[in-house]
N, C-alpha and C positions, 0 to 999 in steps of 0.2 A: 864808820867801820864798826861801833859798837853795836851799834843797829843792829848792823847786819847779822854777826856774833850772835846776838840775841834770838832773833826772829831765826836761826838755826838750831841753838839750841831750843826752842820750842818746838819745831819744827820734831827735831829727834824725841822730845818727849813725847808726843803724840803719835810718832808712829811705835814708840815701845806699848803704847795706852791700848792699841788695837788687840793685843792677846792679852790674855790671864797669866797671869804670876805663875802657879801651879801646873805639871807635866806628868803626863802617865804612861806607863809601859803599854804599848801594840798589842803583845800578846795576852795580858790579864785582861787587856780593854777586850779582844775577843773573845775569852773563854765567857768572860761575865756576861755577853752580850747574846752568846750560846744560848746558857743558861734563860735571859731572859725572851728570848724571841716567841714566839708562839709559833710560827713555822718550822724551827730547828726544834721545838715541844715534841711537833707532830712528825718530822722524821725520825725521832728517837724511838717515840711510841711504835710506828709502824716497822721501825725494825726488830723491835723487842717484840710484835707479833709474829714476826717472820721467826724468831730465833724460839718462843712457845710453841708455834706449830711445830719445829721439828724436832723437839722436845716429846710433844705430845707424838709425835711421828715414831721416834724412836722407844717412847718407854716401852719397857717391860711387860710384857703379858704374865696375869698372876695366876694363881691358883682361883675357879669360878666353884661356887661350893650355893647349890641353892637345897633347901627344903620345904616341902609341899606337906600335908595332908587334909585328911577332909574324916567327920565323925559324923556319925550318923543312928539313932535310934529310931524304932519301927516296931512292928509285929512282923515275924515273919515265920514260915516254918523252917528249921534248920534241916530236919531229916523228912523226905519225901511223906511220908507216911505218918508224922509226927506232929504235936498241935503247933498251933499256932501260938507263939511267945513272944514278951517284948524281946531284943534284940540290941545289942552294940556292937555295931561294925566302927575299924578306928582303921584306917587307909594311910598310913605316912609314904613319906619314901624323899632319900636322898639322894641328889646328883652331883657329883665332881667332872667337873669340864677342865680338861687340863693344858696343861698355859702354849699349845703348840701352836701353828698355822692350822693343819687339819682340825683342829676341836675335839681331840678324843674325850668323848663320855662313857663314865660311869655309871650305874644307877644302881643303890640299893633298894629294897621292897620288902617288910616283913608278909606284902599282901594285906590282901582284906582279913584283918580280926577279926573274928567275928564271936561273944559271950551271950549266951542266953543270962538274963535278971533270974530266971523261973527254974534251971534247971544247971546241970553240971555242965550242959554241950557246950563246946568250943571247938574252932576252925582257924587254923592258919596256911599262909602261903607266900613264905619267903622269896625272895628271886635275887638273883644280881646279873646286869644286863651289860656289857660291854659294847660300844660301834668309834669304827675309825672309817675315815674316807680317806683317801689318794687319789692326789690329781693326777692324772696323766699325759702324757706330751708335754708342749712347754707352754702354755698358755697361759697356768699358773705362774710361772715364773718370769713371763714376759710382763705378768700384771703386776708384778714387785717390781720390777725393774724399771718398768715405767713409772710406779709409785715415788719408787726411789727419788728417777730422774726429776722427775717434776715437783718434788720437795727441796730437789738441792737447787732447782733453778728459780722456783720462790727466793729460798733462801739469797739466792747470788743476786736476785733483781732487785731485792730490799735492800742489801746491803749497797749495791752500786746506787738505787736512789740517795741513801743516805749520802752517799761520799757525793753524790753529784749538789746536793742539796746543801751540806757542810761545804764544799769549794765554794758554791754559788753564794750561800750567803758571805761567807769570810770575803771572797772578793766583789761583793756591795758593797762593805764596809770600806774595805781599801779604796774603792772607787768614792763613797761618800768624801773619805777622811781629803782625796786628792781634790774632788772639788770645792773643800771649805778652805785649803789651803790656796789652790791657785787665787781663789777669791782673796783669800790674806795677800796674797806675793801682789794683786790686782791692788790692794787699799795702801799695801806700800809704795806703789811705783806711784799708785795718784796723790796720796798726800805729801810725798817727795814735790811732786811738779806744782801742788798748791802751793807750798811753802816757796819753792823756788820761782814761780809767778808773782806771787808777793813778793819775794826779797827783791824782785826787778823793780817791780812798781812804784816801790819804797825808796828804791838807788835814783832810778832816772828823775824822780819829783825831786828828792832829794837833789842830785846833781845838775837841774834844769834839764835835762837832755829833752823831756817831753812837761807836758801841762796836763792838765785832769780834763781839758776840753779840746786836746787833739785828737784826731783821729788815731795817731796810733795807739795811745795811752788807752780810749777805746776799746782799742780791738784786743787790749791787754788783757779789758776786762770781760770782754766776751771769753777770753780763754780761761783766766781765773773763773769766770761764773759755767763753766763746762766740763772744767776739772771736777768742780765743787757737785754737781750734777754727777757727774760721773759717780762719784764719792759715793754720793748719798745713794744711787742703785744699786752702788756695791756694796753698801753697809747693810741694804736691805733682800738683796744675795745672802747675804752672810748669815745674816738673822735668819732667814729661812730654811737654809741648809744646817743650820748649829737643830733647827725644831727638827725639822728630818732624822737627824743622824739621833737625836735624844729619841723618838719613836722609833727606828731602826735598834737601837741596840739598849735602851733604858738609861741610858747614861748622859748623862751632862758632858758636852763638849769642853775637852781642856787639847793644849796642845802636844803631842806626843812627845814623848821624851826620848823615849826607843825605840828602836825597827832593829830588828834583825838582817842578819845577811840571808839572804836565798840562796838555794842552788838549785841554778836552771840547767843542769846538764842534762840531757835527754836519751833517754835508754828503750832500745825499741826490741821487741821479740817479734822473730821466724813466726810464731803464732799467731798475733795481736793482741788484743787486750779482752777486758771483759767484756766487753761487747761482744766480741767475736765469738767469745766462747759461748755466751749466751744464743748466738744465730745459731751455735753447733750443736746445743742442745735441742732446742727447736726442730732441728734438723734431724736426730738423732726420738725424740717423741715423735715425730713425724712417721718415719722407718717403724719402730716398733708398734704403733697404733697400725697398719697397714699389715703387718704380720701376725696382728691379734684377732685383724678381721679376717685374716683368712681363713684362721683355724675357730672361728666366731663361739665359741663357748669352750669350757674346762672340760676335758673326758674325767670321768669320775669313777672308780670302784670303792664304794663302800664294803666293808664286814662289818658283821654283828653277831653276837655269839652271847647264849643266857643260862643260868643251871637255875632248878627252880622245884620248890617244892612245896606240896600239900597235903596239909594233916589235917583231917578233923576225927573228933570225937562227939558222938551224938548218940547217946542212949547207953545200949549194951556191945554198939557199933565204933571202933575204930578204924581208921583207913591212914595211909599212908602211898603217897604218891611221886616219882621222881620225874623232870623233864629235862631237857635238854634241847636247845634251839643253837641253829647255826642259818646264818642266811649272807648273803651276796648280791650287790646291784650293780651293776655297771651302767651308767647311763651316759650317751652320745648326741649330740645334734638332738637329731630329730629322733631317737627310737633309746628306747631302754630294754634291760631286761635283765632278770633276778631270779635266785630261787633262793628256800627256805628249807630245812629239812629240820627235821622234829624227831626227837624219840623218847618217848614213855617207858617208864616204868615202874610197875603197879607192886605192892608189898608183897605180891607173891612173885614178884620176881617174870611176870609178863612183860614184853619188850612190844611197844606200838609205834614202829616207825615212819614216818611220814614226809614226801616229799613233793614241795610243790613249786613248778614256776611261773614265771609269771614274763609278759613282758607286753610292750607298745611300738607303735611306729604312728608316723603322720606325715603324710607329704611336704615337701618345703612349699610355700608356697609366696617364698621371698627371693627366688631364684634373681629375677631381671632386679629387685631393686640391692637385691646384694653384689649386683654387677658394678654396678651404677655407682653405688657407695666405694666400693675399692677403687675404682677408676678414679674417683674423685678423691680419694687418699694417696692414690699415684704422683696426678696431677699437684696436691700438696707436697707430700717430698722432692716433688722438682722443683716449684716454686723456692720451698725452705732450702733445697741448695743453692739458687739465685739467688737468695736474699743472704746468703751465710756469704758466697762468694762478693757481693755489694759492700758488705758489711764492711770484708776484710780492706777491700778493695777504700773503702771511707776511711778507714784505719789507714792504709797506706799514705792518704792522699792530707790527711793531718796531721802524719807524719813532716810531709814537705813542708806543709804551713806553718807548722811547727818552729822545723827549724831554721824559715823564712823570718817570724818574729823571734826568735833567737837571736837572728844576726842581727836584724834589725835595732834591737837593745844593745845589745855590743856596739855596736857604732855611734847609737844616740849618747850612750854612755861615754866612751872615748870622746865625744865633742860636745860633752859637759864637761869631762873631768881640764881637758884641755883648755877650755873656755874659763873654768873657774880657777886654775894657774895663770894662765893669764891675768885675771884680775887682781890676783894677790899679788904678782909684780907691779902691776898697776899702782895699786892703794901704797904700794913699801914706797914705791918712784914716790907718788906724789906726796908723802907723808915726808919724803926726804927731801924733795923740794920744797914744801912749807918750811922746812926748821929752817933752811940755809935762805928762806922769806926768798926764793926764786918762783913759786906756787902760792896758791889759792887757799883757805880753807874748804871753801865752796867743790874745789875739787877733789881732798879730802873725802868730805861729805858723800862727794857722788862715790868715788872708789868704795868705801866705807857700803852704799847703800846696791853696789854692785851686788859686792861680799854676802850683804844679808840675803839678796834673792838667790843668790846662789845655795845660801842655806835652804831655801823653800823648797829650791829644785833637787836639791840633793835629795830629801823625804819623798818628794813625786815620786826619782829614779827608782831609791828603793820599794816604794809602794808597788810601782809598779813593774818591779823586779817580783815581787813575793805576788800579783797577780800572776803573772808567767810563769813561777812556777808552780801555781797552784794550777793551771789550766795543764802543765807537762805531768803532776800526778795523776788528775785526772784520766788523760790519756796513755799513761804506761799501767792504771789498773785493768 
């Protein structure tokens, strides 16, 4: 009986040998594991490009201020009739483009300077030049609107890869942690049955009941040497999955100490989720690119308007000149047309006015394949409604699945929890028949090593409680 005692209590030692001393919290065991992945690196990265592009999307347009000019020395005659002298012409001019959609410019011009080296003459001719354009119809505003569109729907498909990425890796993890542990629950149940094959082997030689050269004593040991087999595949499972789970998340395996409760309630919208929303944009790009091509370029009217003046002085000769320019372009498709009118006037007070138009036309000669293109823009908007209503339609139907493993978990649950009640009357029964020496310790032992796998599965349950609901947020984003 001491024996026996004995070769039990070793027994328990050995299966406590199989885990590490030390426990860690689930959830700092994931964030750390975030942090190290190189995968979870690269979904970070690519949403932080998504969220700079619409950054860059939205800033501010600023005030655009540029300056130009050009200098130049020569010989040249300043006054028709007068010699030929060295010459500094000096050309600056500045332009402010201000921060709108249209681009309205500015432009200042003191003109060509122009200073003889040789003589007093000089020449000036200031100007300042005003032009603004205006789109007209909507086709400008279709092309923001599409812009828009398809910035926020980057934006929305970065963001759902991350989350889809973030779920997927968290529940690898979960899934690693379940199969190091089923391996654990596997080293328990088989070093239990080594130890309790021994303890037989030890009793019946013990007790004569068999001899080391019977047949059954034998076939005892075929099962001790299958157990032992068993063991050592599973030890070497173990080993493998502990190197996995340290390349999966940079961490040395220890055994959890924590899990959290989930909640898998499941909350569904009349809409669907981001996906859907996602088809609807597509759907919705779709429409609006088909209505861009109908009206296929921006109507445009530009204005422009200038006051502008020239002095020179060259000899006994002074002159003083004023202008003024106004002009207009509207241009269409295929044809433009514009006019300009001017009007002069000279220091004696003469008015030179002048009006000139101007304009284009060109045959289309994209007729048949601008057919061709919108039809096939058509045919896209109907597809992308097909595929928006599929979508929803896929949403629906994971919905069902959804809350098929739902229930599913609820019931495996309920006949765990029921199962691992059970056991603990068990173990009290049989712990209460030992003392009153009506029971085994042996049976103890087994109640006792019920208890433990119950412990293994309870962490399963939760793990794979916190996978379910990590699959149900997925689904209601």
């Amino acid at each position: 009986m001491r024996r026996k005692r004995l070769l039990s209590a070793i027994g328990i030692m050995l299966l406590v040998m199989i885990l590490p001393v030390s426990a860690i919290d689930l959830q700092n065991l994931v964030e750390q594991a975030k942090v190290y992945n190189p995968t979870m690196k690269a979904y970070r990265l690519n949403k932080e490009q998504a969220e700079l592009r619409l950054q860059l999307y939205e800033a501010e347009k600023v005030l655009s201020i540029g300056v130009s000019g050009a200098m130049t020395v020569n010989r040249a005659k300043l006054a028709l009739a007068g010699p030929t002298e060295a010459v500094l012409t000096v050309d600056p001019k500045v332009s402010f483009v201000l921060p709108n959609d249209e681009g309205t410019t500015i432009t200042f011009s003191p003109g060509g300077v122009v200073k003889s080296f040789e003589s007093k003459d000089w020449a000036v001719a200031p100007s300042l030049e005003a032009s603004h354009t205006f789109s007209l119809g909507s086709f400008t505003s279709l092309q923001k609107s599409l812009n828009d569109l398809t910035i926020s729907k980057q934006k929305m498909s970065a963001d759902l890869a991350y989350l889809e990425g973030n779920i997927n890796f968290e529940n690898s993890v979960y899934q690693k942690i379940i199969e190091i542990i089923k391996i654990e629950q596997e080293m328990l149940q088989l070093q239990s049955q080594i130890v309790t094959q021994q303890t037989k082997m030890e009793n019946d030689l013990k007790l004569k009941v068999t001899t080391k050269d019977a047949s059954a004593y034998k076939s005892m040991e075929i099962s001790l040497a299958e157990y032992q087999f068993a063991y050592q595949g599973a030890q070497r499972r173990y080993d493998l999955a502990k190197k996995q789970f340290t390349q999966l998340t940079g961490q040395q395996w220890e055994p959890i100490d924590t899990i959290g409760d989930a909640d898998i309630t499941l909350k569904t919208s009349p809409l669907g989720n981001m996906t859907v929303i996602l088809a609807d944009m597509d759907l919705q790009i779709a429409m609006m690119e088909y209505e861009q091509e109908q009206q296929k370029a921006a109507n445009t009217l530009s204005v422009s308007g200038s006051l502008g003046l020239d002095h020179s002085d060259f000899g006994n000769t002074t002159d003083t000149s004023y202008n003024i320019n106004a002009g207009t372009q509207y241009v269409k498709d295929n044809f433009q047309i514009g006019a300009v009118a001017r009007l002069g006037i000279s220091n004696t007070g003469t008015l030179t006015p002048s009006l000139t138009v101007n304009g284009s036309w060109k045959n289309k000669t994209t007729v048949e394949s601008d057919r061709i293109t919108l039809l096939e823009l058509a045919n896209t908007i109907e597809l992308k409604e097909i595929q928006k209503q599929k979508t929803f339609q896929d949403y629906l139907n994971s919905v069902d699945q959804m809350e098929t493993e739902i229930l599913n978990y609820q019931i495996s649950l309920q006949q765990f929890e029921q199962s691992a009640a059970y056991h603990k009357e068990v173990l009290a029964l049989a712990e209460e028949r030992f003392t009153r020496g009506l029971g085994t310790e042996s049976q103890v032992n087994n109640a006792k090593l019920s208890l433990e796998i119950d412990a293994y599965q309870q962490q399963i349950q939760k793990l794979n409680a916190l996978i379910l609901a990590n699959k149900i947020r997925l689904l209601q984003q």
